[in-house]
Backbone as numpy.savetxt, mean C-alpha at the origin, in Angstrom:
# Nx Ny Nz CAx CAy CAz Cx Cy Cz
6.47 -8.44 18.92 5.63 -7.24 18.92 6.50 -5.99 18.92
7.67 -6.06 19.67 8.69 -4.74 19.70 9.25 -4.72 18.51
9.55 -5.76 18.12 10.31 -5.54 16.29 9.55 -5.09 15.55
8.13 -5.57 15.75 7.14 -5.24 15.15 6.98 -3.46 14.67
7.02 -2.76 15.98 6.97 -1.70 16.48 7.66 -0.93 15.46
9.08 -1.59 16.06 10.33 -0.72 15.27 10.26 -0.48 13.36
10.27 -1.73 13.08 10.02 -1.53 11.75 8.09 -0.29 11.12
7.69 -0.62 12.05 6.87 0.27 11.94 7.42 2.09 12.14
8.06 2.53 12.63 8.26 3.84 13.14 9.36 3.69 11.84
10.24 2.89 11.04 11.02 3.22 10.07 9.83 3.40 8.79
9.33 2.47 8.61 7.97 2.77 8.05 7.10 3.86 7.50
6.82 4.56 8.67 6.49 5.41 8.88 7.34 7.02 8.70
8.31 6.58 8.80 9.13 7.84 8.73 9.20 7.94 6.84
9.63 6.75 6.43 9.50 6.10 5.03 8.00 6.93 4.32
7.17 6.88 5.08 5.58 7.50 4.39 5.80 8.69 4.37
6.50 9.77 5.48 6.05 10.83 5.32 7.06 12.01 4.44
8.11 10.85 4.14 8.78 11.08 2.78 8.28 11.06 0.73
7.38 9.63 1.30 6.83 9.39 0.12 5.57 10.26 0.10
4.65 10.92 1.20 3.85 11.33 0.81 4.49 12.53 -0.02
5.33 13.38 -0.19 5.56 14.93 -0.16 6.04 13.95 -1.96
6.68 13.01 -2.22 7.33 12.83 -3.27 5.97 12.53 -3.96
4.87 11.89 -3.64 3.16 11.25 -4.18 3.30 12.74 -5.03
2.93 13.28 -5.04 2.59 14.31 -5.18 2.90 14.71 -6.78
4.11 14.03 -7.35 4.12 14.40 -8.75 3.23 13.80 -9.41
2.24 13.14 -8.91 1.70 12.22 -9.79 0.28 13.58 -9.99
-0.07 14.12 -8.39 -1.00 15.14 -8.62 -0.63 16.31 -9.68
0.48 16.98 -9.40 0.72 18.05 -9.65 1.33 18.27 -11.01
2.14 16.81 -11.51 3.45 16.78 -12.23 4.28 17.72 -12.20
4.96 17.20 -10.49 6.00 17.82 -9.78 6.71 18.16 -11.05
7.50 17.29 -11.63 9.04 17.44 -12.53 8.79 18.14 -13.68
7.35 18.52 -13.60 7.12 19.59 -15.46 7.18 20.97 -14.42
6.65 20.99 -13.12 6.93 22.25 -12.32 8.26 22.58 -12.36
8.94 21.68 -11.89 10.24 22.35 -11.39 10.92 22.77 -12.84
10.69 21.71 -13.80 11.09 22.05 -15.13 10.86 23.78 -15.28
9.46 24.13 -15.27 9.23 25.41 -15.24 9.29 26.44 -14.06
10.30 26.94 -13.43 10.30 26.83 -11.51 9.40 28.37 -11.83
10.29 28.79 -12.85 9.91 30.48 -12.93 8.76 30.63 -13.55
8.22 30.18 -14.06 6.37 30.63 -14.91 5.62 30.98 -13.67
5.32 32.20 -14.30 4.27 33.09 -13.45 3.00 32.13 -13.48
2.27 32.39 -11.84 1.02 32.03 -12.34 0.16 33.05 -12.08
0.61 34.10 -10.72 -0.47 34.78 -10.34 0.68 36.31 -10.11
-0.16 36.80 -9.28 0.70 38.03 -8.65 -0.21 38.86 -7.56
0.71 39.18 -5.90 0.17 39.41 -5.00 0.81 40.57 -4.54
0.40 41.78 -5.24 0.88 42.64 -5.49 1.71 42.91 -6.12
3.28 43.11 -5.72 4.68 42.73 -6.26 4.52 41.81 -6.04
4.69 40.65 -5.25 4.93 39.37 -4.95 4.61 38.72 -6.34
5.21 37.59 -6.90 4.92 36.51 -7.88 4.70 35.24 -7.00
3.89 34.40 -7.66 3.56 33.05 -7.23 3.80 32.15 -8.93
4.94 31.77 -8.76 5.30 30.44 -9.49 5.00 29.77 -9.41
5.48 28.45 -10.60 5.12 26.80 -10.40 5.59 26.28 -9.62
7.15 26.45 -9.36 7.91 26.14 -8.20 7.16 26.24 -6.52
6.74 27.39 -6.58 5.98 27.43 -5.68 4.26 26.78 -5.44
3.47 26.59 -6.61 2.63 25.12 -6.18 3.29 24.30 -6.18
4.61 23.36 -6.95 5.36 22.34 -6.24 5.44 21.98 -4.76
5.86 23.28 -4.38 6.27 22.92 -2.87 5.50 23.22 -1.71
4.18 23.88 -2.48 2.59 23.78 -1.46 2.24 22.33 -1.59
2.56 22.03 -2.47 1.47 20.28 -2.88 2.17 19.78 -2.07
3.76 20.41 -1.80 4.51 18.87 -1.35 3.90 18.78 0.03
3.69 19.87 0.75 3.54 20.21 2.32 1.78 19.91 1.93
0.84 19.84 1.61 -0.38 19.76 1.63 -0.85 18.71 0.77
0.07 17.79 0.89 -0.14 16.20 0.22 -1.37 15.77 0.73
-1.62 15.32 2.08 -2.72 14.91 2.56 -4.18 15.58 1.96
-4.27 16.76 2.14 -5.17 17.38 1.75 -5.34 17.15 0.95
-4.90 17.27 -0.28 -4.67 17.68 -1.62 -5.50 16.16 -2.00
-4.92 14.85 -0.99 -5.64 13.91 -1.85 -7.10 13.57 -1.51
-7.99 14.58 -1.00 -9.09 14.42 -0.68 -9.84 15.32 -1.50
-9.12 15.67 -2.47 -9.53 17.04 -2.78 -9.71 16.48 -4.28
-10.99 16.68 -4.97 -10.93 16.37 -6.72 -9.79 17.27 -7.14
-8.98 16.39 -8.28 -8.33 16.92 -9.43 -8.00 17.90 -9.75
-9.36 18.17 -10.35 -9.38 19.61 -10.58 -10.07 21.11 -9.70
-9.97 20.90 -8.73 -9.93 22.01 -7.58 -8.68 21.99 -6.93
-7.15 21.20 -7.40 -6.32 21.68 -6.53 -5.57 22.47 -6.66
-5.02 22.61 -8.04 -4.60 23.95 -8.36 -4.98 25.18 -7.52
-6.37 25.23 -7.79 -6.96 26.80 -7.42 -6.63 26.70 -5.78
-6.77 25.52 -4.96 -6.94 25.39 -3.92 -5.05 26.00 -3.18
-4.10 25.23 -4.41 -2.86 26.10 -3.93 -2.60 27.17 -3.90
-2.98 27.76 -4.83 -2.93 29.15 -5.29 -3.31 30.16 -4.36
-4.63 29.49 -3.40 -5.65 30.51 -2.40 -4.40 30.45 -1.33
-3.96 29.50 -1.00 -2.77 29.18 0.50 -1.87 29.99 0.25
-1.38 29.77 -1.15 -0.13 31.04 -1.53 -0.44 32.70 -1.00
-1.82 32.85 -1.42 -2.01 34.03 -1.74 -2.04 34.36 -0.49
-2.63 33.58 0.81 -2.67 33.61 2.13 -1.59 34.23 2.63
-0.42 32.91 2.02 1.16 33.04 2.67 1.53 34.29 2.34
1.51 34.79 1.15 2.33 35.95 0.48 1.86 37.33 1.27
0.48 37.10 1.59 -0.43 38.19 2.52 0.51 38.42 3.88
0.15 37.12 4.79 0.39 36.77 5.79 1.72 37.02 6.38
3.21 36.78 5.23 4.42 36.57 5.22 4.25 38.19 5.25
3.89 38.86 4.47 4.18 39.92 4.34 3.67 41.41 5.66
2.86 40.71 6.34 2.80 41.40 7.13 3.60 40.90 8.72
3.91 39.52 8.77 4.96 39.20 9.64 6.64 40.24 9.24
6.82 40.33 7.91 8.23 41.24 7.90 7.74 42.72 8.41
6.44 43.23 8.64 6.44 44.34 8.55 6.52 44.42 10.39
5.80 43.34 10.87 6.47 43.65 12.12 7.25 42.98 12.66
8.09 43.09 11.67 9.40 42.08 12.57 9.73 41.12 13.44
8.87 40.33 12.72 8.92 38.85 12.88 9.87 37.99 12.49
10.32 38.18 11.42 11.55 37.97 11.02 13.04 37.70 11.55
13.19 38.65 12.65 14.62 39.07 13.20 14.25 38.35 14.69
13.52 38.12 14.92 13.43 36.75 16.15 14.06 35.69 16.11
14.46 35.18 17.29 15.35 33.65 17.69 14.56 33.08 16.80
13.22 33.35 17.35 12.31 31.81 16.92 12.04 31.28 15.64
12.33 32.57 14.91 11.68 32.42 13.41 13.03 31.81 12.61
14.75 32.18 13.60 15.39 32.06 12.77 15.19 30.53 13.39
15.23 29.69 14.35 15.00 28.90 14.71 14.64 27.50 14.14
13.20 28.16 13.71 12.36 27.53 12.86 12.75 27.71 11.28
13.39 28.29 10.65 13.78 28.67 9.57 15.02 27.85 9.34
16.09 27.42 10.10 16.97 26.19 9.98 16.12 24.70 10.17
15.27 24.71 11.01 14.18 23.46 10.52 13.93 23.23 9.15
12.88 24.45 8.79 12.52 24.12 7.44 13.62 23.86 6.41
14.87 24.52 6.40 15.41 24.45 5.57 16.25 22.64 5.42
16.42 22.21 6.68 16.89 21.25 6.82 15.79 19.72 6.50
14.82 20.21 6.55 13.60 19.08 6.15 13.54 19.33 4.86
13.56 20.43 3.94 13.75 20.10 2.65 14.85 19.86 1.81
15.70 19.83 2.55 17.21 19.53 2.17 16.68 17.60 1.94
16.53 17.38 3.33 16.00 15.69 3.60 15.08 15.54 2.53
14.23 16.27 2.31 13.14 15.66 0.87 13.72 15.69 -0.19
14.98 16.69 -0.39 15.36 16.51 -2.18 16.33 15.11 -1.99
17.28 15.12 -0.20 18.49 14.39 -0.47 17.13 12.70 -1.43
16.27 12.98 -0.64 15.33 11.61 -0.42 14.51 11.11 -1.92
14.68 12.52 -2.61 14.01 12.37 -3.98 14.95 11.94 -4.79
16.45 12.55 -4.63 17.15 12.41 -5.51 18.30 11.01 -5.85
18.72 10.74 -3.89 19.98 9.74 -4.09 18.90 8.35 -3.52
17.62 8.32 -3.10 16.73 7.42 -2.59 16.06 6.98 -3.82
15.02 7.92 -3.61 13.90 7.65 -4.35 14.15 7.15 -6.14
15.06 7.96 -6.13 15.77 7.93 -8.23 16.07 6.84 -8.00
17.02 5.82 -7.02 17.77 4.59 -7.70 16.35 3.72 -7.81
15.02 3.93 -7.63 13.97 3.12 -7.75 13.37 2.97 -9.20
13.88 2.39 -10.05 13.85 2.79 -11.59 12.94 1.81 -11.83
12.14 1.68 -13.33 11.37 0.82 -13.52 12.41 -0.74 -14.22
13.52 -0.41 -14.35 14.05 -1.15 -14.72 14.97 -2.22 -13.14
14.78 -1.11 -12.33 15.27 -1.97 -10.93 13.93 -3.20 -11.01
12.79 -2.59 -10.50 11.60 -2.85 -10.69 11.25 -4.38 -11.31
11.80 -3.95 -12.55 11.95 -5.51 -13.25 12.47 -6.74 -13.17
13.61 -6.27 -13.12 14.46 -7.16 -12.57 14.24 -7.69 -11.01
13.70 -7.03 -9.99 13.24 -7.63 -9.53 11.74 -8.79 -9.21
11.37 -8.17 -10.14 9.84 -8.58 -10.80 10.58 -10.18 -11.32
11.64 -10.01 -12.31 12.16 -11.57 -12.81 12.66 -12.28 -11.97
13.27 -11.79 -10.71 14.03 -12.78 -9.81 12.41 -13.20 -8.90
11.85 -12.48 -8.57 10.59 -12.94 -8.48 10.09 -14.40 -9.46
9.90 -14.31 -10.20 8.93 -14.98 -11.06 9.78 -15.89 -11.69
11.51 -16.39 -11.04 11.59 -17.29 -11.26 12.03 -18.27 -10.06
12.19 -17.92 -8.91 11.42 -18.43 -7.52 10.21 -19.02 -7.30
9.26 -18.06 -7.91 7.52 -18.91 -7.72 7.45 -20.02 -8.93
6.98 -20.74 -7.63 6.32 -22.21 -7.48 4.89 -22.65 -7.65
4.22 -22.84 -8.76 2.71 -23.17 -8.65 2.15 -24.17 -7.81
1.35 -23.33 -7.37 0.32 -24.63 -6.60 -1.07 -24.88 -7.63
-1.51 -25.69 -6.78 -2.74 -26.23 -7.50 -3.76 -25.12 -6.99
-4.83 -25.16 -7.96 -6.03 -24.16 -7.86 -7.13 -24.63 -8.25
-8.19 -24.41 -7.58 -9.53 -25.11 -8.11 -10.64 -24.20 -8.34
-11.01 -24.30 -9.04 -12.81 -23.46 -9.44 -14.18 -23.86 -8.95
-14.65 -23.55 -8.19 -15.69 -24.67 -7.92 -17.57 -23.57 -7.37
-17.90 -24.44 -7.73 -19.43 -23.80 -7.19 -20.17 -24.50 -5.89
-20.66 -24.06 -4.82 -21.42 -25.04 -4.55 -22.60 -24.26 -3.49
-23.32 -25.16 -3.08 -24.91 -24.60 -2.62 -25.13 -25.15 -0.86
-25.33 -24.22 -0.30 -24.91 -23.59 1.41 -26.49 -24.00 1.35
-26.36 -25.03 2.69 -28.06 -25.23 2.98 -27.71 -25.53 4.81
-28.78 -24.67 5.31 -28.62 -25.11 6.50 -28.48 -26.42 7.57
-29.75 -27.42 6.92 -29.23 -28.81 7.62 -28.84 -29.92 6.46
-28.83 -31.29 6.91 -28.37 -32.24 6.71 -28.98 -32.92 5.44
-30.77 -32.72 6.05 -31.65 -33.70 5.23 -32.00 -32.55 4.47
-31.67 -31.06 4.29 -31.57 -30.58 3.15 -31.05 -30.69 1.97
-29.58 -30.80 2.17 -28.09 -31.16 1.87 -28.98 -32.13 0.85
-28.73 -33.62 1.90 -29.54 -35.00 0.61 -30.33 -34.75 -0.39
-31.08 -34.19 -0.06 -32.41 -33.88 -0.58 -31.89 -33.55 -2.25
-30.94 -32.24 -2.21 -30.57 -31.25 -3.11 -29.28 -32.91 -3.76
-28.88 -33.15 -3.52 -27.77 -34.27 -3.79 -28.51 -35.08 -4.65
-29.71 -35.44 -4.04 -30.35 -36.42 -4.98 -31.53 -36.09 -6.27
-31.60 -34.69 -5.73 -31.84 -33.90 -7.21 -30.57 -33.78 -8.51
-29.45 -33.66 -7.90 -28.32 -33.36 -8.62 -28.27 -34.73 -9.72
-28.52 -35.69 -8.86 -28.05 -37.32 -8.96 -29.11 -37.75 -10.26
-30.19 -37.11 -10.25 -31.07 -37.13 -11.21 -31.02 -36.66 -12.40
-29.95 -35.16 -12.25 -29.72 -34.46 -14.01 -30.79 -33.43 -13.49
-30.67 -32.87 -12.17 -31.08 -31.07 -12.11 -29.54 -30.28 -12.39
-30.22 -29.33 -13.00 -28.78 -28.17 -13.35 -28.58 -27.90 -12.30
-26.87 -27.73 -11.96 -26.87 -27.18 -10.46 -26.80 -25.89 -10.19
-26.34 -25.11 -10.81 -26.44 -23.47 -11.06 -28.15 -23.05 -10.73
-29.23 -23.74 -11.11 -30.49 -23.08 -11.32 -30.96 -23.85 -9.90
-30.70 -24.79 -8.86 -30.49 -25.09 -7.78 -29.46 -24.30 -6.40
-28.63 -23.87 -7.14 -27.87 -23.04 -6.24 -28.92 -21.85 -6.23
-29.41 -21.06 -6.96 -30.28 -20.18 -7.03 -31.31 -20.02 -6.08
-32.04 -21.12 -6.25 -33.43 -21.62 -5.67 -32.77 -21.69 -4.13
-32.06 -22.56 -3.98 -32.13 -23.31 -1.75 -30.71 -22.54 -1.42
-29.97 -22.07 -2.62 -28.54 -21.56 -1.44 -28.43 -20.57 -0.49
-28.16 -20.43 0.49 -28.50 -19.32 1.43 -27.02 -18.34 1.48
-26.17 -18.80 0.41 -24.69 -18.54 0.47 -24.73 -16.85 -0.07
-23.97 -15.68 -0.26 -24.45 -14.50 -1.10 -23.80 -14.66 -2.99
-22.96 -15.95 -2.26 -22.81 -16.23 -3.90 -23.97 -16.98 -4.82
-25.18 -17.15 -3.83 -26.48 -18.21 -5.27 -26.74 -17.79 -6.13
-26.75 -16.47 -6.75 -27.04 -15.67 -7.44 -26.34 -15.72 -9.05
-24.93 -16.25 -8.73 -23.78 -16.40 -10.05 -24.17 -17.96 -9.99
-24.87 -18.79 -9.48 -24.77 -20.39 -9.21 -23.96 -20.33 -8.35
-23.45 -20.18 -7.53 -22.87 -20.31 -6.57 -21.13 -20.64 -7.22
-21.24 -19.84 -7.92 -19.56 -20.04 -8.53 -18.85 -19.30 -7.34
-17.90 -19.55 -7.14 -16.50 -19.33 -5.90 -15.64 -18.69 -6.61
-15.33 -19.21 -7.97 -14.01 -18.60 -8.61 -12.99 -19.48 -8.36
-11.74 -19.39 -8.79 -10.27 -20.37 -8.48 -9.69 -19.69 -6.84
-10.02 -20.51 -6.04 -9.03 -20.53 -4.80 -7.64 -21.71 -4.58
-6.73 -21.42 -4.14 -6.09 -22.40 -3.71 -6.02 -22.69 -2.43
-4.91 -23.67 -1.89 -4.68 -24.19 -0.45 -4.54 -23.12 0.94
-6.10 -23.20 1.76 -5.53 -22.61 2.54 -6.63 -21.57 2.58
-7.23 -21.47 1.56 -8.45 -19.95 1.00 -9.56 -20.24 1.93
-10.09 -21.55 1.96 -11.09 -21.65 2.32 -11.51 -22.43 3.54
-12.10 -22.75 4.49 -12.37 -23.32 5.51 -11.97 -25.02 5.31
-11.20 -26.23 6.04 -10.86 -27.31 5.99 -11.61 -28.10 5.33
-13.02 -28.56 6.15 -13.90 -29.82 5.29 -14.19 -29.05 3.71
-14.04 -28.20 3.72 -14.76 -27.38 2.46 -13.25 -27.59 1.01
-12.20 -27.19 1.76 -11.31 -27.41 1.32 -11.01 -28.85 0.55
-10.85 -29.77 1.97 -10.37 -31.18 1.71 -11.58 -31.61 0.20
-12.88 -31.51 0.45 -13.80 -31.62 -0.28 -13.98 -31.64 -1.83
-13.51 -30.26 -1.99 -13.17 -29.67 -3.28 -11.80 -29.75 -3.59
-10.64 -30.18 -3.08 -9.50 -30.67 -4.00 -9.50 -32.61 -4.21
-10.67 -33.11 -3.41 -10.90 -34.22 -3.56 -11.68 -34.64 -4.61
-11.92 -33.72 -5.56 -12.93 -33.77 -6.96 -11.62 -33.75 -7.95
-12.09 -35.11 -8.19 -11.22 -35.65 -9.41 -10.97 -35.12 -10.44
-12.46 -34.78 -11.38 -12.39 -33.79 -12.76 -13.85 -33.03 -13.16
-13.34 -31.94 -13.93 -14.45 -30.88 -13.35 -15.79 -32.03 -13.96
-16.99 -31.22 -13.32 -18.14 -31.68 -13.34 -18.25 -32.99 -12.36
-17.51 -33.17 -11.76 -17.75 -33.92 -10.38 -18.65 -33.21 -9.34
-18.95 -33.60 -8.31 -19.98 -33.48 -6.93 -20.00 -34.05 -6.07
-19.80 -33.45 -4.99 -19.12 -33.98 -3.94 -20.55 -34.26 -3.18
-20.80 -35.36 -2.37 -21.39 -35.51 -0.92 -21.50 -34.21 0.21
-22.65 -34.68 0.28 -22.64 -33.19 1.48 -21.57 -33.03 2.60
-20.88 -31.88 2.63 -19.95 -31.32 3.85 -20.42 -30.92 4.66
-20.13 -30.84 5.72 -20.14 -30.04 7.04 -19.47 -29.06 6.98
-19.34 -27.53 7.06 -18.69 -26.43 8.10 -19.06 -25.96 8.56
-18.39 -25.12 9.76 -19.16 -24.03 10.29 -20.48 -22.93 9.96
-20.47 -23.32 8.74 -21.71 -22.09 7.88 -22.60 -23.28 7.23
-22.56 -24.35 7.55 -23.63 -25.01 7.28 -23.31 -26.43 6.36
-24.37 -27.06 5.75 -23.67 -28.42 4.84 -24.01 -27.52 3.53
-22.90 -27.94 2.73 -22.05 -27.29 1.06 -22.39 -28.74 0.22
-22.62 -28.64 -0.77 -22.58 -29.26 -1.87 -21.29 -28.94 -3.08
-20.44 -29.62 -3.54 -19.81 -28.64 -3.81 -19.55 -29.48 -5.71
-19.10 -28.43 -6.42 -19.31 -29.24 -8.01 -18.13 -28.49 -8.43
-17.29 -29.41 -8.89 -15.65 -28.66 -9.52 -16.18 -28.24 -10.85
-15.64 -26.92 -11.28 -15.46 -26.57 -12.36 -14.36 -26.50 -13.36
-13.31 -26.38 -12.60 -11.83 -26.59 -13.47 -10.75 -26.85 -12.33
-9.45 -27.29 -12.81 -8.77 -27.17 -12.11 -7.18 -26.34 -13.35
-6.26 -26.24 -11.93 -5.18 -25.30 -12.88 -4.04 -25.45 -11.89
-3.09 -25.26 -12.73 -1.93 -24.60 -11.53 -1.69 -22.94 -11.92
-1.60 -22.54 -10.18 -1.24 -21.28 -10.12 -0.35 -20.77 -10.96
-0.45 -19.26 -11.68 0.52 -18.44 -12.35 1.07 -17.47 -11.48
2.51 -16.89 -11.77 3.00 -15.75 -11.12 1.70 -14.49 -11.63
1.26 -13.19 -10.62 0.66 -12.59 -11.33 1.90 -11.30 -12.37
0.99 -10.62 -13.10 1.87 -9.87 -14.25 2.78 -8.61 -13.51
3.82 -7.98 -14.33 4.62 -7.13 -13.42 3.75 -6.20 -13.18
2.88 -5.60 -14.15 1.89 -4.91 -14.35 1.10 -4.61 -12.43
0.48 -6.10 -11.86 -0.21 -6.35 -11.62 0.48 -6.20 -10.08
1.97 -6.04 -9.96 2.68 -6.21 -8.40 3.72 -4.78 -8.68
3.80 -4.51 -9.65 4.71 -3.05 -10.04 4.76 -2.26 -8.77
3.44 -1.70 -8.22 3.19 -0.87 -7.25 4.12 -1.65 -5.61
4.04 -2.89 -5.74 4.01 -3.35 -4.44 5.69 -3.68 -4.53
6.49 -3.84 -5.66 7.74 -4.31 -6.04 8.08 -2.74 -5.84
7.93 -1.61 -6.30 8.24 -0.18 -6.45 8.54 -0.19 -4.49
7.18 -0.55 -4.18 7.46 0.18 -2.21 8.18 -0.70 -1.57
8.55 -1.90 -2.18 9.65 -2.85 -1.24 10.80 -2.21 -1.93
11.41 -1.32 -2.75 12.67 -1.12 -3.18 12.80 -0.36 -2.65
11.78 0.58 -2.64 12.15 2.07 -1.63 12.25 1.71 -0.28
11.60 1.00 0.02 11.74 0.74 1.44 13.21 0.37 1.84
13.80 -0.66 1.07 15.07 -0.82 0.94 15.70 -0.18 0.59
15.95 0.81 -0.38 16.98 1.90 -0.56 16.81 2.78 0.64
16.15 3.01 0.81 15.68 4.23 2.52 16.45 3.38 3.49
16.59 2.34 3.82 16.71 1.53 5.07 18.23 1.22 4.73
18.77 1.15 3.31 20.29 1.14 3.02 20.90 2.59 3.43
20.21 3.32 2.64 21.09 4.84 2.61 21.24 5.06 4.11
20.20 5.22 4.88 19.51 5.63 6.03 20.97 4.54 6.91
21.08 3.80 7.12 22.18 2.89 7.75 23.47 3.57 7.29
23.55 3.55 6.17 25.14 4.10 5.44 25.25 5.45 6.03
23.98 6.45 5.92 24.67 7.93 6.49 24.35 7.86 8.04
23.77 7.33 8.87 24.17 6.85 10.21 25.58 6.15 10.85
26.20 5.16 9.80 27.79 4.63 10.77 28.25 5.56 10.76
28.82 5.36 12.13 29.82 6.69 12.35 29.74 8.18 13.43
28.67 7.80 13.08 27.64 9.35 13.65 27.52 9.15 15.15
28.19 9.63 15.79 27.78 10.10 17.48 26.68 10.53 17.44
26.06 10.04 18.61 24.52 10.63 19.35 24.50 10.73 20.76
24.58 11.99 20.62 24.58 12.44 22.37 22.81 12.82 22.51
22.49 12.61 23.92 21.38 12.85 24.51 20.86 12.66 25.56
20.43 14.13 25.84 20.86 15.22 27.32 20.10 14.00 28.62
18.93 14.17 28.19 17.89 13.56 29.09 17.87 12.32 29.39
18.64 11.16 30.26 18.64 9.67 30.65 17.48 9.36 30.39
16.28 10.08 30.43 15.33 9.05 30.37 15.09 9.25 29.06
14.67 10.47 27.87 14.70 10.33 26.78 15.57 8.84 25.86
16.52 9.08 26.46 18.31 8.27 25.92 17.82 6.95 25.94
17.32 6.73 27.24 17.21 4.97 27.24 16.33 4.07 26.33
14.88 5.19 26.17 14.29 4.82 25.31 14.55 5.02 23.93
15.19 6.20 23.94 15.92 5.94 22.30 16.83 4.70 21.96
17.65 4.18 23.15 18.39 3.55 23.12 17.72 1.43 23.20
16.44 1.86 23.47 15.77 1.01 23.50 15.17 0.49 21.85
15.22 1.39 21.27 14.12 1.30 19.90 15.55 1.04 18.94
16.13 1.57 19.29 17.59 1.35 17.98 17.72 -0.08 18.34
18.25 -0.61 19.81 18.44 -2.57 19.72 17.36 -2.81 19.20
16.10 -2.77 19.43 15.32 -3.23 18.70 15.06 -3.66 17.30
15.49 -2.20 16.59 15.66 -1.96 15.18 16.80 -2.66 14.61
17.74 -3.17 15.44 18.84 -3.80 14.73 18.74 -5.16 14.86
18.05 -5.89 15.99 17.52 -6.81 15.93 16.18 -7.54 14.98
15.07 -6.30 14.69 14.24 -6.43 14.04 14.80 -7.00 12.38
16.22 -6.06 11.74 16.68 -6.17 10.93 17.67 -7.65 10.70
18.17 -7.82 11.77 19.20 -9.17 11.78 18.11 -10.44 11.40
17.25 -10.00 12.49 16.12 -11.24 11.65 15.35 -11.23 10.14
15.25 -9.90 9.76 14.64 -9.93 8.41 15.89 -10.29 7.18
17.15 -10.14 7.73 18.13 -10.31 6.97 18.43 -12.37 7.05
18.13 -13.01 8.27 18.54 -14.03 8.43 17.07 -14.88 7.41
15.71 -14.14 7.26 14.49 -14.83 6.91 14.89 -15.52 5.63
């Protein structure tokens, strides 16, 4: 549960990187920056560039994705016009020349330093061609299992079950029977299931339906928990890898995750960490064994 933890808070730190980078997909960050200087508006003297919705979207990611399409533009533009207002009357009373602002002003600058280092030496080595190649070392590892197709008709008792069995046994269609007595929410398609494999579905139900020899078989009434099943194979198959197409997204966030968790280690050796507070310290010092343990095991899996 503590490793658990840990890899979660790297995780997480991991999201709130990728959210600010999501964002080209809204905005098409890289045609912005392409254009940093194109005017869009003007607040008084002040100009509001593309560059500058770039780097509203990046900070108002969340929002932005609740927001239709096409209202976000205008929606940056209003925040700008806010800021440019707002900013401008903080210099007039000297707001500016405060600890706090300069304070906070080495923050910001240092968190977007972290988003480009994160866009540029992170996020870039995530190519669609990494992608692939891992997509092929994938897909020549997987192993098919067996898969079955099957339909069958959910009746509450026993001497229902028979009943419907010995209609079957006669040459009733079973699809227009699943219809009529199944109480399942699949009676409606005939009680088609679709291809599951080992493991999908509840045991007797399971054992049942890989115990059907060749399609158009029918099994004897089962028992499970949800009642006695009738069950009628429709095909059988062995499993396929699915398409890169189809895991792209999920192959893309395990690379980043890994380039983040490489770089992130590489610019950490070395690095002293002092910290003031014993009790802060211990628990920091608590979550790092953790994290290196969490990792020794994902490295040994």
């Amino acid at each position: 549960m503590r490793n658990s933890s840990v890899r979660l808070m790297r995780a997480v730190s991991l999201a709130v990187l990728m959210a600010a980078t999501s964002v080209a997909g809204v905005m098409a960050q890289s045609q912005a920056i392409e254009n940093a200087d194109a005017l869009v508006a003007m607040v008084g003297d002040e100009p509001i560039t593309e560059a500058d919705l770039a780097f509203a979207a990046e900070d108002m990611a969340q929002d932005l994705s609740q927001m239709p399409p096409e209202e976000r533009r205008a929606f940056l533009v209003r925040i700008l016009i806010d800021m440019k207002v707002m900013s401008g009357a903080a210099r007039e009373a000297g707001m500016d020349q405060t600890e706090i602002f300069a304070q906070r002003q080495k923050y910001l600058e240092e968190r977007a330093l972290r988003r480009a280092y994160f866009n540029e030496a992170i996020a870039g080595a995530v190519t669609e061609e990494a992608a692939r190649a891992e997509y092929d070392a994938f897909v020549q590892q997987f192993e098919p299992q067996d898969e079955v197709r099957a339909s069958h008709i959910l009746v509450e008792t026993e001497e229902e079950a028979n009943q419907i069995k010995a209609e079957l046994d006669g040459g009733a269609d079973f699809a227009e029977l699943a219809k009529e007595h199944s109480i399942d929410p699949g009676a409606a398609n005939g009680g088609d299931l679709g291809f599951f494999g080992q493991g999908m579905m509840v045991k007797p139900f399971e054992d049942a339906a890989f115990a059907l020899a060749n399609p158009g078989d029918v099994s004897a009434p089962v028992q499970s928990q949800f009642g006695w099943h009738i069950i009628k194979l429709e095909e059988k198959r062995q499993s396929a890898p699915p398409s890169f197409e189809q895991v792209a997204p999920q192959i893309q966030n395990q690379l980043l995750m890994r380039s983040f968790t490489e770089k992130v280690d590489e610019l950490m050796a070395g690095v002293e960490i002092k910290i003031e507070d014993a009790d802060l310290k211990a628990k920091f010092d608590a979550q790092e064994a953790a994290e290196a343990e969490a990792a020794a095991q994902e490295a040994a899996e």
